[in-house]
FIKOLZA-1660 file (N, C-alpha, C; in steps of 0.1 Angstrom, whole numbers, plus 5000, padded with zeros to 4 digits):
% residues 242
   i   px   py   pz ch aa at
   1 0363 3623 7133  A  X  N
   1 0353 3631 7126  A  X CA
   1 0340 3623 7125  A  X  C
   2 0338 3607 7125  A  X  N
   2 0328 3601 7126  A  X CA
   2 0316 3606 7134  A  X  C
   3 0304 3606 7131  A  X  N
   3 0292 3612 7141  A  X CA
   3 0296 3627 7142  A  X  C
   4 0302 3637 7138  A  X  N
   4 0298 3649 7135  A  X CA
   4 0282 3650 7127  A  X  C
   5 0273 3657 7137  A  X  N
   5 0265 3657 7124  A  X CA
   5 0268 3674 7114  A  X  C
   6 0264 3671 7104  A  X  N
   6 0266 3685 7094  A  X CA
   6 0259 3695 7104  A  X  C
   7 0273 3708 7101  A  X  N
   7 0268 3721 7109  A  X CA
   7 0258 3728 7102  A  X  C
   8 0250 3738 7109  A  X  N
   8 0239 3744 7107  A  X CA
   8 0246 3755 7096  A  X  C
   9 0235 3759 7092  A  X  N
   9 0242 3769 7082  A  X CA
   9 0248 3785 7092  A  X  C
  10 0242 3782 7104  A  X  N
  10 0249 3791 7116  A  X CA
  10 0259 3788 7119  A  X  C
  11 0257 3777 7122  A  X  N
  11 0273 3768 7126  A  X CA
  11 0285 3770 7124  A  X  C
  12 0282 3762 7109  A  X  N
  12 0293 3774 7105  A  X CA
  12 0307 3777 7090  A  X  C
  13 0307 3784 7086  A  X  N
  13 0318 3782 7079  A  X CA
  13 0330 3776 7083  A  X  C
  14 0337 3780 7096  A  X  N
  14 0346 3768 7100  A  X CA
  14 0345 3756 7103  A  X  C
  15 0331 3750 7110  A  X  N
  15 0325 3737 7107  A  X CA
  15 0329 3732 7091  A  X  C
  16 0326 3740 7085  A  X  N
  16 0317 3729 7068  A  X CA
  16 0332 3728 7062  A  X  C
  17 0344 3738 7069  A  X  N
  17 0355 3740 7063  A  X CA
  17 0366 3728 7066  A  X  C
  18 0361 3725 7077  A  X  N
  18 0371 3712 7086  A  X CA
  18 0366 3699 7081  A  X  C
  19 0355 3699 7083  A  X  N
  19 0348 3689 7082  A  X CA
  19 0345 3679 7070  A  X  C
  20 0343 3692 7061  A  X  N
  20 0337 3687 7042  A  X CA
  20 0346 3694 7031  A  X  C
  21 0354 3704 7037  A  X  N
  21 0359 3708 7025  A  X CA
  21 0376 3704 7022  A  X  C
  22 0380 3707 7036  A  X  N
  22 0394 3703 7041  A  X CA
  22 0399 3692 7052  A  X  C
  23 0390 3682 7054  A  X  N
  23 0391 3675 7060  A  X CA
  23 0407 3669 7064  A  X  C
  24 0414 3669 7054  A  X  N
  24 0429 3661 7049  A  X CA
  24 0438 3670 7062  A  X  C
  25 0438 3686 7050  A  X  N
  25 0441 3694 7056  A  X CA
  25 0439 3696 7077  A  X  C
  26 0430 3696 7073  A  X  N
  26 0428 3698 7087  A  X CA
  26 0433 3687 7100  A  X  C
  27 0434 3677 7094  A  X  N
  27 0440 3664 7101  A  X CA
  27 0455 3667 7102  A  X  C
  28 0462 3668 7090  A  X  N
  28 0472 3676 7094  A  X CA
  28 0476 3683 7101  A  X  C
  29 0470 3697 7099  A  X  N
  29 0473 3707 7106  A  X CA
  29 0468 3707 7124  A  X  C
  30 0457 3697 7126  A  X  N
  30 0456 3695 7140  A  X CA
  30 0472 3688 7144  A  X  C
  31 0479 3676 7139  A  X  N
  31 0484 3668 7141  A  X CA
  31 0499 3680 7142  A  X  C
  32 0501 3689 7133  A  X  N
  32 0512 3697 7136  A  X CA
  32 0511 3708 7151  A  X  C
  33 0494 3710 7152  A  X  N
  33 0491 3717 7162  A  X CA
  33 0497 3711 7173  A  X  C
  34 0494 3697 7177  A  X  N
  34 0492 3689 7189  A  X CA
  34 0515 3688 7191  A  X  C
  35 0520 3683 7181  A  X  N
  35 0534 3682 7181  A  X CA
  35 0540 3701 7189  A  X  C
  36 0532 3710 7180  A  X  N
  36 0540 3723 7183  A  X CA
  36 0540 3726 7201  A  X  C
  37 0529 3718 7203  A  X  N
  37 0529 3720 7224  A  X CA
  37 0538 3714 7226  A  X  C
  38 0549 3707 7225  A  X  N
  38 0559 3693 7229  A  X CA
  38 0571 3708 7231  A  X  C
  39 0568 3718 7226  A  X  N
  39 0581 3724 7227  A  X CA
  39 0580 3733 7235  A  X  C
  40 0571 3732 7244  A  X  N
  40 0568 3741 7262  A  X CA
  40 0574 3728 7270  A  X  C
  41 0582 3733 7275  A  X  N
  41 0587 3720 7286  A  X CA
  41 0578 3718 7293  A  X  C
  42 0567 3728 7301  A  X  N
  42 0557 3724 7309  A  X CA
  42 0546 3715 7304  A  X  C
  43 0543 3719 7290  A  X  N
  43 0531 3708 7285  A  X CA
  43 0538 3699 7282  A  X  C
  44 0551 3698 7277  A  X  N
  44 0561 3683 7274  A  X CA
  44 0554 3673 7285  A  X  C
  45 0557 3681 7298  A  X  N
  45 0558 3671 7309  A  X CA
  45 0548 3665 7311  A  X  C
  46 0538 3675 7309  A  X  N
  46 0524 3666 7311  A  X CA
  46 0520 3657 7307  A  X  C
  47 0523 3660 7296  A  X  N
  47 0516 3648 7282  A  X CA
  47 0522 3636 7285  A  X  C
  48 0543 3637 7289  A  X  N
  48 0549 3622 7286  A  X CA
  48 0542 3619 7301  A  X  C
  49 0540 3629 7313  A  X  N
  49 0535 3618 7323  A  X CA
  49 0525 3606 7323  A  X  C
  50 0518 3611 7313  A  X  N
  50 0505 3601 7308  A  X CA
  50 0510 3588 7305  A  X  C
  51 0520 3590 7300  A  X  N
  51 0522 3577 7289  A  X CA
  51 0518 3576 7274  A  X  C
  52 0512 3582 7272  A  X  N
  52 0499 3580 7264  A  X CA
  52 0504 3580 7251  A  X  C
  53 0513 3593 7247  A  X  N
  53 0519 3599 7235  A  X CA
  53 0535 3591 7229  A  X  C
  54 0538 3588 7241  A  X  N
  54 0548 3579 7240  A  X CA
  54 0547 3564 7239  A  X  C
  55 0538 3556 7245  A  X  N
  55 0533 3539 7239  A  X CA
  55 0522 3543 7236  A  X  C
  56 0510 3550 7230  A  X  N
  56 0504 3543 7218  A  X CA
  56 0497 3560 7212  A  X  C
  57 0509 3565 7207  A  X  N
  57 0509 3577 7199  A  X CA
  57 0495 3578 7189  A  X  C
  58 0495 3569 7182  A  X  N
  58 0485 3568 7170  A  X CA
  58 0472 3570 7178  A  X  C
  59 0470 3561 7187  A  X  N
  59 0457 3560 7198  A  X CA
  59 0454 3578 7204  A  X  C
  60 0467 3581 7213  A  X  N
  60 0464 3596 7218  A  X CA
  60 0462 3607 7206  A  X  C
  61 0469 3603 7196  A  X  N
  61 0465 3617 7182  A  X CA
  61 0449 3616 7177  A  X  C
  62 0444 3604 7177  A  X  N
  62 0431 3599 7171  A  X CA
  62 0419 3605 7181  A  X  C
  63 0424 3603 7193  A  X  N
  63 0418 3605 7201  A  X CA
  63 0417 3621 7204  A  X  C
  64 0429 3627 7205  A  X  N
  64 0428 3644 7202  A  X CA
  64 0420 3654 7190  A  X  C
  65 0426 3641 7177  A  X  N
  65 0414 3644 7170  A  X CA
  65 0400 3646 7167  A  X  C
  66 0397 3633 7172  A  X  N
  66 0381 3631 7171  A  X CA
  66 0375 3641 7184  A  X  C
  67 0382 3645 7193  A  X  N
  67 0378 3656 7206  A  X CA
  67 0380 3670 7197  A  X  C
  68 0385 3674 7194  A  X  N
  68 0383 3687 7181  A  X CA
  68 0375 3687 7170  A  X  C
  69 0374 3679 7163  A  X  N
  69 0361 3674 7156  A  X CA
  69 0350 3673 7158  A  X  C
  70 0348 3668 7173  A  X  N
  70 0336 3669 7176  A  X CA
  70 0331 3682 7181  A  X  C
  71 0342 3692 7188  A  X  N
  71 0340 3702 7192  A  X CA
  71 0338 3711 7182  A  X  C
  72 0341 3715 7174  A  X  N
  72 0341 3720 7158  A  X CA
  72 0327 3720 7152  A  X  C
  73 0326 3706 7152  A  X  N
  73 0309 3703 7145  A  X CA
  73 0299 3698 7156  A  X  C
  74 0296 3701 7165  A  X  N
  74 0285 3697 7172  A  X CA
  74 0284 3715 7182  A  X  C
  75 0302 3717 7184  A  X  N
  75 0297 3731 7193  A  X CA
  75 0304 3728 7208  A  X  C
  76 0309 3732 7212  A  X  N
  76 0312 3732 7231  A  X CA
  76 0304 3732 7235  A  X  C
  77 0287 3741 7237  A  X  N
  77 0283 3741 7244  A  X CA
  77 0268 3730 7237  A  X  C
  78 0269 3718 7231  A  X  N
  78 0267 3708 7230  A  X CA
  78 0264 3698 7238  A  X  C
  79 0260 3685 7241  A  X  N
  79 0261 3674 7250  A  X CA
  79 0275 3669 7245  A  X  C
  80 0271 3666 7237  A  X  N
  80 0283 3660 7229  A  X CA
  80 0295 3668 7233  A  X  C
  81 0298 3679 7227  A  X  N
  81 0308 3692 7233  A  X CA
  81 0309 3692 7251  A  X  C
  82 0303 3695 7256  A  X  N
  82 0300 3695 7272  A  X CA
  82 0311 3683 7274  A  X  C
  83 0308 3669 7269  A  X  N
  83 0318 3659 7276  A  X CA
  83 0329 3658 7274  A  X  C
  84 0333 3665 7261  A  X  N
  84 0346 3666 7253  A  X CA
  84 0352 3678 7268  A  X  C
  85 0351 3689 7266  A  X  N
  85 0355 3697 7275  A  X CA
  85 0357 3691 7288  A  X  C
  86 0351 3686 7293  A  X  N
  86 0349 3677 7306  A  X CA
  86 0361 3672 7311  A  X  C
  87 0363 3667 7297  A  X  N
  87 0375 3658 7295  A  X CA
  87 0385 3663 7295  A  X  C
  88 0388 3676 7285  A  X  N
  88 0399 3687 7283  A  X CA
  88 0401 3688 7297  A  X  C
  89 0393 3694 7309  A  X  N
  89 0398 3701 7321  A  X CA
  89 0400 3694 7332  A  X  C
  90 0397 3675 7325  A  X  N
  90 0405 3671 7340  A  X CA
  90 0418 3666 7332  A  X  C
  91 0423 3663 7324  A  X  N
  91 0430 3660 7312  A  X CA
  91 0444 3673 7318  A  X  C
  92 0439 3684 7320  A  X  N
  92 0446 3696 7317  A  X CA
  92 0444 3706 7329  A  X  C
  93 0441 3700 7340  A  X  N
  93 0440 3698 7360  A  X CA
  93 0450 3695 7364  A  X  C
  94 0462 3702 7365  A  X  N
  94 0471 3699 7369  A  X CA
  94 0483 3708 7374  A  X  C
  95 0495 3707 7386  A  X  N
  95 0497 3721 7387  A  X CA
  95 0510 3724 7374  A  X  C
  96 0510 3739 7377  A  X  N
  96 0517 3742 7364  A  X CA
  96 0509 3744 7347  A  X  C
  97 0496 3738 7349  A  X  N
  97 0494 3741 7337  A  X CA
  97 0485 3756 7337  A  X  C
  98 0487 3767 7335  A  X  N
  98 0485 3777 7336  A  X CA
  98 0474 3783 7326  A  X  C
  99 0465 3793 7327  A  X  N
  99 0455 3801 7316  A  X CA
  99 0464 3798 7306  A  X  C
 100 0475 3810 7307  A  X  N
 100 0485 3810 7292  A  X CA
 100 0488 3799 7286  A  X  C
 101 0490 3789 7294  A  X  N
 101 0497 3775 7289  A  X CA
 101 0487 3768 7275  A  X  C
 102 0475 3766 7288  A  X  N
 102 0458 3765 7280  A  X CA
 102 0457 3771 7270  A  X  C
 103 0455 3781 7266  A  X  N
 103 0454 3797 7259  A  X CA
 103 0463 3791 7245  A  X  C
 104 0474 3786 7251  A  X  N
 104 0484 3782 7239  A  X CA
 104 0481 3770 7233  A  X  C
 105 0478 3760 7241  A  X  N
 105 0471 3753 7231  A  X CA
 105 0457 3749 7223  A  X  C
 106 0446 3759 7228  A  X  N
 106 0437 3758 7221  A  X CA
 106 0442 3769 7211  A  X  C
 107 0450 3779 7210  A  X  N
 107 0457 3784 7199  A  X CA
 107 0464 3775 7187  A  X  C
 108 0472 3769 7190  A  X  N
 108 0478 3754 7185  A  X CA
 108 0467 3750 7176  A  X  C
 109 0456 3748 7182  A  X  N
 109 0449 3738 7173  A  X CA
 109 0436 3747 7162  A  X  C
 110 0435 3759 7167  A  X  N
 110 0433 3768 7156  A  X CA
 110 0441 3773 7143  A  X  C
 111 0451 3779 7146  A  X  N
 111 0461 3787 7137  A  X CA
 111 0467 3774 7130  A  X  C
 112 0472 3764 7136  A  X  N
 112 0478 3754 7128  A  X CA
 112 0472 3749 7118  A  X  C
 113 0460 3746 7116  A  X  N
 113 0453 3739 7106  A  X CA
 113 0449 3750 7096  A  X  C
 114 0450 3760 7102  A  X  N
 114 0444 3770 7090  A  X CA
 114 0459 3774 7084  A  X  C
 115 0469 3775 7092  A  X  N
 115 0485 3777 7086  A  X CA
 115 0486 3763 7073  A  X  C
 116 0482 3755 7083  A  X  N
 116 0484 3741 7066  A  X CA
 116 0472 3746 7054  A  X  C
 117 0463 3747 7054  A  X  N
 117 0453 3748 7044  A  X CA
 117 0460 3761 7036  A  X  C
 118 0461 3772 7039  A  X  N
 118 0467 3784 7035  A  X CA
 118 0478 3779 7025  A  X  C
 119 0487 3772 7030  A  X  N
 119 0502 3768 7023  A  X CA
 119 0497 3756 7012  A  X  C
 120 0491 3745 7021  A  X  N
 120 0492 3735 7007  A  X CA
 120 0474 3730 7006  A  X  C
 121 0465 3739 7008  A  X  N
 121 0450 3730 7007  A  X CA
 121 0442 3733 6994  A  X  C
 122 0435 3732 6990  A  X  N
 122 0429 3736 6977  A  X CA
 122 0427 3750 6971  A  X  C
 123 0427 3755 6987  A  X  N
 123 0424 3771 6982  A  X CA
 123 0425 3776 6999  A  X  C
 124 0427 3792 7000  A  X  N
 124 0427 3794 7016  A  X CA
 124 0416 3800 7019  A  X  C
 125 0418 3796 7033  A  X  N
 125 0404 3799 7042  A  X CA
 125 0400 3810 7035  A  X  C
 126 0383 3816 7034  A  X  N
 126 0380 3826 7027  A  X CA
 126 0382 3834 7041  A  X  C
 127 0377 3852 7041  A  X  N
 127 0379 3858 7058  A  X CA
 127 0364 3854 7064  A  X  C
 128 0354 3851 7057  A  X  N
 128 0344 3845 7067  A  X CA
 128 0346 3832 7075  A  X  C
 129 0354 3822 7074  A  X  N
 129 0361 3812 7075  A  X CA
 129 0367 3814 7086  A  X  C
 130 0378 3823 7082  A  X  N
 130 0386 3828 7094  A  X CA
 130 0382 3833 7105  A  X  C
 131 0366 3842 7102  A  X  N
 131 0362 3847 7114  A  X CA
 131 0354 3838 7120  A  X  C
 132 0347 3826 7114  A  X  N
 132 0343 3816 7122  A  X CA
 132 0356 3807 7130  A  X  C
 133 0367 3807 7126  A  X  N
 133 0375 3800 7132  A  X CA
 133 0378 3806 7149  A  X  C
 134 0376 3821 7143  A  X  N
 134 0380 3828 7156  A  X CA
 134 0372 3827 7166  A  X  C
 135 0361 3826 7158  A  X  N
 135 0345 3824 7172  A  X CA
 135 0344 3815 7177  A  X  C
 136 0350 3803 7173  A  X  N
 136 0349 3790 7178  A  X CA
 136 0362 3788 7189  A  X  C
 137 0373 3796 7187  A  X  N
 137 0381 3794 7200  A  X CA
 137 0380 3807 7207  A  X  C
 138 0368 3813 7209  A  X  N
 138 0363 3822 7221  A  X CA
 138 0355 3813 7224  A  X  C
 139 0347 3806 7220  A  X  N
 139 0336 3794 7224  A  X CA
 139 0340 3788 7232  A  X  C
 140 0349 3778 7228  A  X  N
 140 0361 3770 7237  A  X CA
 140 0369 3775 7245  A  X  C
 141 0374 3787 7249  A  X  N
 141 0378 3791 7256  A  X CA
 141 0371 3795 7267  A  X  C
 142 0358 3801 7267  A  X  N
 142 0350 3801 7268  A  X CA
 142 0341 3793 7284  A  X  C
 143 0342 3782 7272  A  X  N
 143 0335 3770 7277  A  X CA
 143 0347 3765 7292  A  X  C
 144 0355 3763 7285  A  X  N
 144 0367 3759 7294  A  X CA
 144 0365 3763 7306  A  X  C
 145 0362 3780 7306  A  X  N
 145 0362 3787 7319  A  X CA
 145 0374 3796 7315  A  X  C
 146 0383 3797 7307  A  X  N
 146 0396 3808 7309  A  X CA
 146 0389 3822 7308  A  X  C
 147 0398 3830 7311  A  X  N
 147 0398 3846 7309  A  X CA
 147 0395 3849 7292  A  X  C
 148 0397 3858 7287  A  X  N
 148 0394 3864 7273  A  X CA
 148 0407 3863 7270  A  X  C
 149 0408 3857 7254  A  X  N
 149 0422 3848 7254  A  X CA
 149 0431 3858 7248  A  X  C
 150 0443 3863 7247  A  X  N
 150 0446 3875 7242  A  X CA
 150 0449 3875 7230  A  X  C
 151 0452 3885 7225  A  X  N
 151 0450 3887 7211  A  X CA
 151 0437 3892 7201  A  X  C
 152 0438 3901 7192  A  X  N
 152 0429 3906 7189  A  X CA
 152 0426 3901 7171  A  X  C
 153 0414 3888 7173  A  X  N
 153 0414 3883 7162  A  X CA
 153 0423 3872 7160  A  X  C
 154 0426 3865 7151  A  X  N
 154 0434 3849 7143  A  X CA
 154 0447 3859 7144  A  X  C
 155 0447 3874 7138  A  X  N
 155 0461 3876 7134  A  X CA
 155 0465 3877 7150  A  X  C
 156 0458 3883 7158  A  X  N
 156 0465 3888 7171  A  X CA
 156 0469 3875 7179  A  X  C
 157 0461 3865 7175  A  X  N
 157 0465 3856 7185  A  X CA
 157 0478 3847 7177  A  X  C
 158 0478 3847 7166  A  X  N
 158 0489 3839 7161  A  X CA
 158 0504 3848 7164  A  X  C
 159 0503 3861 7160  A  X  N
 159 0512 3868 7170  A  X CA
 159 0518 3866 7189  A  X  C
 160 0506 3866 7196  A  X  N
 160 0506 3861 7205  A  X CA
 160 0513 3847 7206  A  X  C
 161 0507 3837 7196  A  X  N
 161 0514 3823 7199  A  X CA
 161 0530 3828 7196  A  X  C
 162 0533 3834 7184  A  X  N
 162 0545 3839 7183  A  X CA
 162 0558 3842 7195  A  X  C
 163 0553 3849 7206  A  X  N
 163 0556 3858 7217  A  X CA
 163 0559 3848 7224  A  X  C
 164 0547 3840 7228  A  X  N
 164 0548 3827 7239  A  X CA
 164 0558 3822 7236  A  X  C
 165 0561 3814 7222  A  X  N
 165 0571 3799 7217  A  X CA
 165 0589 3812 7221  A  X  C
 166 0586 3825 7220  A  X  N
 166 0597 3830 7218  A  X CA
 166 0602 3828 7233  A  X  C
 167 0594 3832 7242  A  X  N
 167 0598 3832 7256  A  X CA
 167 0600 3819 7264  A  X  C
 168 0592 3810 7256  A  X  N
 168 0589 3792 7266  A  X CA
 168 0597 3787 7257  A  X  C
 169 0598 3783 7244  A  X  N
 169 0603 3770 7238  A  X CA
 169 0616 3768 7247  A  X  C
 170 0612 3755 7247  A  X  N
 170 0635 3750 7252  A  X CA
 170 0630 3735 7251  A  X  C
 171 0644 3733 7249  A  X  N
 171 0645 3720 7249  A  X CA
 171 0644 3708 7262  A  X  C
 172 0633 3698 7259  A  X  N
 172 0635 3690 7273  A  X CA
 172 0638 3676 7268  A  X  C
 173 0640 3669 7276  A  X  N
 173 0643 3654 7277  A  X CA
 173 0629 3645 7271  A  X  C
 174 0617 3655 7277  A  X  N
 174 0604 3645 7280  A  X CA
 174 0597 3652 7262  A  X  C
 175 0603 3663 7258  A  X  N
 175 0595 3668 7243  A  X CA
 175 0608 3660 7233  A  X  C
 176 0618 3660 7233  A  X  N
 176 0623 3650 7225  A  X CA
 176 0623 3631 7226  A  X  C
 177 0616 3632 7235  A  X  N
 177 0606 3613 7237  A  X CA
 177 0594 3613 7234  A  X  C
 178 0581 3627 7232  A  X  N
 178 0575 3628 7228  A  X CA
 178 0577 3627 7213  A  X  C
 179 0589 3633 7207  A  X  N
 179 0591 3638 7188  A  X CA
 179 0593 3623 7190  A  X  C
 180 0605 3619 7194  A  X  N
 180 0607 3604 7190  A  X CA
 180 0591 3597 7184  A  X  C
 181 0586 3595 7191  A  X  N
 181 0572 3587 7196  A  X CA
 181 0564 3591 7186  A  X  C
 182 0560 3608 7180  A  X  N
 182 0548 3611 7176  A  X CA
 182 0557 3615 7162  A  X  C
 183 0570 3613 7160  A  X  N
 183 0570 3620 7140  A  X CA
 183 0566 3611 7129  A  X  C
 184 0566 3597 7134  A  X  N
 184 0561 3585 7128  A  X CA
 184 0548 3591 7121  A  X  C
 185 0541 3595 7128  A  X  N
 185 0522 3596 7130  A  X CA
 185 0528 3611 7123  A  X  C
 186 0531 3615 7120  A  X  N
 186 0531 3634 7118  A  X CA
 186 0535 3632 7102  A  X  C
 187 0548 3622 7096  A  X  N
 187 0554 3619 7087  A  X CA
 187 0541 3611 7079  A  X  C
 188 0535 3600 7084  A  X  N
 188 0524 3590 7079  A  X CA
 188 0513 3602 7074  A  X  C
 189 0512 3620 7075  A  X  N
 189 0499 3622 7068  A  X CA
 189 0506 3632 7055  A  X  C
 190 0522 3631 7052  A  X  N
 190 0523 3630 7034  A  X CA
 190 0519 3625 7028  A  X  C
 191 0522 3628 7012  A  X  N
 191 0518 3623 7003  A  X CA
 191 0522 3607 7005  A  X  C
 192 0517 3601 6997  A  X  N
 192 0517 3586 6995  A  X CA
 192 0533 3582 6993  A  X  C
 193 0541 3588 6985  A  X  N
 193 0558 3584 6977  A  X CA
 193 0564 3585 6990  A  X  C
 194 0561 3597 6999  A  X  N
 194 0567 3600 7007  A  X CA
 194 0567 3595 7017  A  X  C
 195 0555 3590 7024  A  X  N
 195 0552 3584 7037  A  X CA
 195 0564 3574 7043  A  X  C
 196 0566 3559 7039  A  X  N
 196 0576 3555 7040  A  X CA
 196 0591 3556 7043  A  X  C
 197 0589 3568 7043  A  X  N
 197 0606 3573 7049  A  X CA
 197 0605 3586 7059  A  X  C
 198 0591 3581 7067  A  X  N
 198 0587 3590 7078  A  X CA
 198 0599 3596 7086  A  X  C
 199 0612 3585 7093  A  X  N
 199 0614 3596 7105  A  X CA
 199 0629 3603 7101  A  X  C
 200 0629 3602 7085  A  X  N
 200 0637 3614 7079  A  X CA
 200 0628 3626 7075  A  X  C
 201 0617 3622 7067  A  X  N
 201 0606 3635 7061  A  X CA
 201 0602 3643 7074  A  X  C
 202 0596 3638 7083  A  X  N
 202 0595 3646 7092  A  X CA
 202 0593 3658 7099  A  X  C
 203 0605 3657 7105  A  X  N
 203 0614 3670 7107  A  X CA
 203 0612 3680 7097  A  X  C
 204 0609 3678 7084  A  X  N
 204 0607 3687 7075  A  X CA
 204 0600 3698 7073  A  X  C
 205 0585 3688 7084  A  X  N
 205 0571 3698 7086  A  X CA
 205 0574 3708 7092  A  X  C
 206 0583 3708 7104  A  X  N
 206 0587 3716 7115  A  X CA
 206 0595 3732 7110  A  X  C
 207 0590 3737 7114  A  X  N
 207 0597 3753 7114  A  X CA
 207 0612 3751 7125  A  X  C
 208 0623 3759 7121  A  X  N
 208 0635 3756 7132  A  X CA
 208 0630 3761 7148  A  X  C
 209 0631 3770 7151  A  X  N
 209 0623 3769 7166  A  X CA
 209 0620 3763 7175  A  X  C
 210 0608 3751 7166  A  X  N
 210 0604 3739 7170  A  X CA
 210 0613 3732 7169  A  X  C
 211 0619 3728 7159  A  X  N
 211 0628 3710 7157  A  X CA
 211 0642 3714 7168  A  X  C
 212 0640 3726 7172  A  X  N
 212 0658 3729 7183  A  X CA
 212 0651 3727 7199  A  X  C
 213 0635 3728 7201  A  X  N
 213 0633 3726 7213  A  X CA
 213 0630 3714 7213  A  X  C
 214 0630 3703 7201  A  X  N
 214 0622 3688 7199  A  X CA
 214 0633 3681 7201  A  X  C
 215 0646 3688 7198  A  X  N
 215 0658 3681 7196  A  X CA
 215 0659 3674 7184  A  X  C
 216 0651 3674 7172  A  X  N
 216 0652 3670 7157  A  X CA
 216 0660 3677 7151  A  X  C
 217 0669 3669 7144  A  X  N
 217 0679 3675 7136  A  X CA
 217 0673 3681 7123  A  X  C
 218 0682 3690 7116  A  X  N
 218 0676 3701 7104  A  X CA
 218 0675 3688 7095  A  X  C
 219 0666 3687 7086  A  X  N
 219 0669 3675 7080  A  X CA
 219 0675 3682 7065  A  X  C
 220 0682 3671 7058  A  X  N
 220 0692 3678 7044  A  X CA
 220 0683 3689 7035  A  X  C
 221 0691 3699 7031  A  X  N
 221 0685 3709 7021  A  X CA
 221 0673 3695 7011  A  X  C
 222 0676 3690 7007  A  X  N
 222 0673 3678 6994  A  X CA
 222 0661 3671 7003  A  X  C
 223 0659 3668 7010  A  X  N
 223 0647 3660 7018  A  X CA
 223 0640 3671 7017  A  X  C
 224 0639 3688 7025  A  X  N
 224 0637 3696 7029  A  X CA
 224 0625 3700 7011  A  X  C
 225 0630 3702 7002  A  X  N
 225 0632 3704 6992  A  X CA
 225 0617 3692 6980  A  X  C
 226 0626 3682 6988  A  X  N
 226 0614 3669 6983  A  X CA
 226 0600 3673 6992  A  X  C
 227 0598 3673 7003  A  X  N
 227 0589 3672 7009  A  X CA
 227 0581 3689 7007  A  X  C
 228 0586 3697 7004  A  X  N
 228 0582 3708 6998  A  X CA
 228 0572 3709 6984  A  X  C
 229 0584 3700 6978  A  X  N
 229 0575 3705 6962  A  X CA
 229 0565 3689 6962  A  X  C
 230 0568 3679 6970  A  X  N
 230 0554 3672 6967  A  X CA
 230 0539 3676 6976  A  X  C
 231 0542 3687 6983  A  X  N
 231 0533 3690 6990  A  X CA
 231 0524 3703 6983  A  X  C
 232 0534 3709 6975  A  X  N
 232 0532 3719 6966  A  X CA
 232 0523 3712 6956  A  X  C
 233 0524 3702 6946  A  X  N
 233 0519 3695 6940  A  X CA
 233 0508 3689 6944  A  X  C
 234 0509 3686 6956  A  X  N
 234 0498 3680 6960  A  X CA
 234 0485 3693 6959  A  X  C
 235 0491 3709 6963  A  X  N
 235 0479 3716 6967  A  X CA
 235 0477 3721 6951  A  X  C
 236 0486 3721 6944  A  X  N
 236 0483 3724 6931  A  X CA
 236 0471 3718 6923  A  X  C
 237 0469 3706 6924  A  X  N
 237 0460 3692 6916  A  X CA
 237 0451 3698 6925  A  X  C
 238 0451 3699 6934  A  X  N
 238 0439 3699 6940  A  X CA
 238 0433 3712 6938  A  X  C
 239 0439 3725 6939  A  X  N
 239 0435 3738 6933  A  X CA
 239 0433 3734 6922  A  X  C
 240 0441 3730 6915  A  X  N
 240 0430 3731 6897  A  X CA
 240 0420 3721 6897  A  X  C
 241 0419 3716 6904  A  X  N
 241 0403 3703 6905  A  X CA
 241 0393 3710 6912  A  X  C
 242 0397 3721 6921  A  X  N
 242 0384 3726 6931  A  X CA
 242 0378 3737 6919  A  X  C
% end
């Protein structure tokens, strides 16, 4: 997020939303975005070919990060933005990786973050918010070069993501050495009590779907349960302070 400079008051409500308001949030919810692609066997493969996500996990999420961040608050069609993208499509130049595949995970990294802020952030996205969210991944999409990404609006496309995980999720060899490698980093952005006993809490973040194509086991009702209501707590304090 460093060297974002503050978005224009055009820019944007999803700018000022990621950036200044839910920043926490948002780190999160990219971080669950980037995990939820591990359970396309085709993106599995790509990512563990790298290496990247597997020896130095913390390095590739930071790095995913700060390339959404920047894209967010400076804009795709940016200098700044321009190199990020650049980077997305030799990154993501590969055979097998398909419009839809793409499509799905600039989806991922929309809906996810706004799915966490909704559940545990101070307060939920307002609908101007939302509809800046949606403009910014027609931007990006956009920019990339894809077709018009389907779905009509945040709800149609999170539907759509819906459709996709139902037809692609499975389990592979290369998304369960990816979970291995990245729940450490996924577990480390709980609360503080909780952090420490990352690669049980974990699994917790995960909807079933995901943790059966990650190969992560359900973790116990009682963890399941902890990591709920501290996260509850956490959006509570912070709703009554906002």
């Amino acid at each position: 997020m460093s060297g974002a400079r503050p978005p224009d008051d055009a820019r944007d409500p999803y700018a000022r939303l990621v950036l200044e308001v839910m920043p926490e949030e948002s780190r999160v919810g990219l971080t669950l975005g980037f995990v939820r692609t591990f359970g396309i066997p085709e993106i599995a493969a790509v990512l563990h070919a790298t290496g990247q996500v597997t020896g130095q996990p913390k390095t590739r999420a930071k790095a995913t990060g700060a390339a959404m961040f920047t894209l967010i608050g400076h804009g795709p069609g940016s200098a700044e933005g321009r190199r990020v993208v650049e980077g997305l499509r030799r990154v993501h130049d590969r055979p097998g990786i398909t419009p839809e595949l793409m499509h799905y995970v600039l989806a991922c990294f929309t809906v996810c973050p706004l799915r966490f802020m909704d559940e545990h952030g101070p307060r939920r996205p307002a609908p101007p918010e939302r509809d800046a969210a949606y403009a910014f991944h027609l931007e990006l999409a956009g920019a990339l070069g894809l077709p018009v990404p389907p779905g009509d609006g945040l709800a149609g496309t999170e539907a759509w993501m819906r459709e996709v995980e139902r037809r692609r999720f499975a389990p592979s060899p290369q998304a369960r050495e990816l979970w291995a490698s990245a729940r450490g980093l996924l577990a480390s952005r709980l609360p503080g009590p909780l952090a420490p006993l990352a690669p049980v809490l974990a699994a917790a973040l995960l909807d079933e779907p995901l943790r059966t194509a990650l190969g992560a086991p359900r973790p116990p009702a009682l963890v399941r349960t902890a990591v709920d209501a501290a996260l509850r707590l956490r959006a509570g304090r912070a709703r009554r302070a906002a």
